[in-house]
Every structure is written in C-alpha cells, then in structure tokens.
C-alpha positions as CSV (number, residue, x, y, z in Angstrom):
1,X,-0.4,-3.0,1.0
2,X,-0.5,-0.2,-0.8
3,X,-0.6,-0.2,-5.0
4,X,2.6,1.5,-6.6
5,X,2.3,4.3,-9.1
6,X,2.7,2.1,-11.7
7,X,0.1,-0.1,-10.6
8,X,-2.6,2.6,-10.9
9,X,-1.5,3.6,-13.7
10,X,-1.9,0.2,-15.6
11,X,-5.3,0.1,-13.9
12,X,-6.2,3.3,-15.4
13,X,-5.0,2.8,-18.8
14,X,-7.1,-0.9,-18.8
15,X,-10.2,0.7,-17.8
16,X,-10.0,3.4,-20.4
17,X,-12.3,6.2,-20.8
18,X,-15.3,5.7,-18.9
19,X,-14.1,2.0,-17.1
20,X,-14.1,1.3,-13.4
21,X,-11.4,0.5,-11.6
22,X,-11.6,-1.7,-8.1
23,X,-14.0,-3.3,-9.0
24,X,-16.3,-5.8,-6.5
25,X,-16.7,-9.5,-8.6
26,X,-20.8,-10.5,-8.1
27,X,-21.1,-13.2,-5.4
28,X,-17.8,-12.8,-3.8
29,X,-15.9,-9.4,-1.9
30,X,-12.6,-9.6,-4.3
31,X,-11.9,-6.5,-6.2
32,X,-10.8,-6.9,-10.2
33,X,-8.1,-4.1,-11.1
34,X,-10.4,-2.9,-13.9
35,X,-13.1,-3.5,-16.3
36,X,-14.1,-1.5,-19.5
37,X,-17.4,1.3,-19.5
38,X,-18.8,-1.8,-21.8
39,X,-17.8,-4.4,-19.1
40,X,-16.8,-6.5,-22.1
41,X,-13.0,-6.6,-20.9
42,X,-11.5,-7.6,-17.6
43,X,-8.4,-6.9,-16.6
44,X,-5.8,-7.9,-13.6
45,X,-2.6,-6.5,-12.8
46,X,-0.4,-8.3,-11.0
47,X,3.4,-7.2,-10.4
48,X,4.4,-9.5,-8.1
49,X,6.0,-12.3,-10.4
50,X,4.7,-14.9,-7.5
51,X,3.0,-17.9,-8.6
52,X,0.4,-17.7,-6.0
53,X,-0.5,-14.5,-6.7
54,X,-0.7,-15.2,-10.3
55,X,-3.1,-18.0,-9.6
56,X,-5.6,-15.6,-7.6
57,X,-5.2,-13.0,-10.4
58,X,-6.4,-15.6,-12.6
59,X,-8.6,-17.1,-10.2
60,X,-10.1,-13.0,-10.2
61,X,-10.6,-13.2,-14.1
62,X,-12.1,-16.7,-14.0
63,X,-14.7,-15.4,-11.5
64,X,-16.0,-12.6,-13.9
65,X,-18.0,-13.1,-16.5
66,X,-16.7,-10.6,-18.9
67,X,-16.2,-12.0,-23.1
68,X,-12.4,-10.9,-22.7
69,X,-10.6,-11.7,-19.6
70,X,-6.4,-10.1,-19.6
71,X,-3.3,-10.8,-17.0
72,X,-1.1,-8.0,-17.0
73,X,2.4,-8.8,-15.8
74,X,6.0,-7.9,-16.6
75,X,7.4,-9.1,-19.7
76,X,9.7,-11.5,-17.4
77,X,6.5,-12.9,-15.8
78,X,4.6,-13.6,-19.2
79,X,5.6,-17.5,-18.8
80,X,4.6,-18.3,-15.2
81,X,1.4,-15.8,-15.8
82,X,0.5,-18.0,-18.4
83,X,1.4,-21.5,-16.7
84,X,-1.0,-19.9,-13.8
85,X,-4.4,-19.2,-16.4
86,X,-4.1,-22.6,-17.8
87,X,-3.7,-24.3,-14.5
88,X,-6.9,-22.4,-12.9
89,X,-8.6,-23.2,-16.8
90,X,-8.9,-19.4,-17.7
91,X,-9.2,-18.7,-21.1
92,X,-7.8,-15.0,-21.9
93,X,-4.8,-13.2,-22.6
94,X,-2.0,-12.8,-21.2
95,X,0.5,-9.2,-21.8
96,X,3.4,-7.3,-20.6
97,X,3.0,-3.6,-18.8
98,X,3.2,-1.7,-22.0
99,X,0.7,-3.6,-23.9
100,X,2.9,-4.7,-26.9
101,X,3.6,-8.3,-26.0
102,X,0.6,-11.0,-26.1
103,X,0.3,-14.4,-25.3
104,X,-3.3,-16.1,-25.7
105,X,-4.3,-18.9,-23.4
C-alpha cells in the first residue's frame, strides 16, 4: 500500500537533516520509517490506530538497536501505542504527529 503525504512527511521530519528513511533492520528484511544521520534515534510511524500494527511498529523498534527508540501515532492512538510497547517490552517513547505530546514507556 502506498504511504500518504503525511506519512512521508513525518518520516522526513524524524530523520532530520542527514537521516535515512526506509530503512533495512540488520538480520531481518523489515524496513524502520527513519533513523537519525547519528543512528542514535529510531523512529516508526504508524497511522493506522490498529493494535496489530502497533505491535509490529513496536516489534520494528525493539529489533533495532538504536539508544532512543519513538512510536509516532495520532494523538487519539497515544494509549493503545503505548499498551502495544509495553506488551512487546519496548522501552521508548511514545508521541503524537506534531511532536508536542509524549508519553515515555
């Protein structure tokens, strides 16, 4: 399927200046959404609101090993996105689309 606008767009703004986005986790043929030029921040977008597709967002972070791991959901999604991390035993953060909502996990 293809990724909305806004989708990219989030992906873009994650990976900042420099970052990759689409990016192939080691040992396995998943992509991550984006990671930082440092690599030091990984991040998945999901806009789906599903709770399956939460858990394989946060099943994505678990499998990276970057020091900061973030879900990026709508702000109506924050609570399931977060029931999701803590189920798969992800330790990260979770934040709405615009960035000015967190919730740590």
């Amino acid at each position: 399927m293809a990724k909305s606008s806004s989708h990219k767009q989030a992906q873009g703004k994650a990976a900042g200046r420099g970052g990759k986005t689409e990016v192939k986790i080691k040992g396995s043929n998943k992509l991550l959404d984006a990671v930082t030029k440092s690599g030091k921040t990984a991040t998945e977008v999901e806009r789906s609101g599903n709770m399956q597709s939460l858990e394989k967002a946060a099943q994505r972070l678990k499998m990276r090993r970057s020091q900061r791991k973030v879900l990026q959901v709508p702000q109506p999604d924050m609570g399931k996105a977060a029931q999701a991390m803590q189920k798969k035993k992800v330790h990260g953060t979770v934040k709405n689309m615009t960035g000015t909502k967190r919730r740590f996990v």
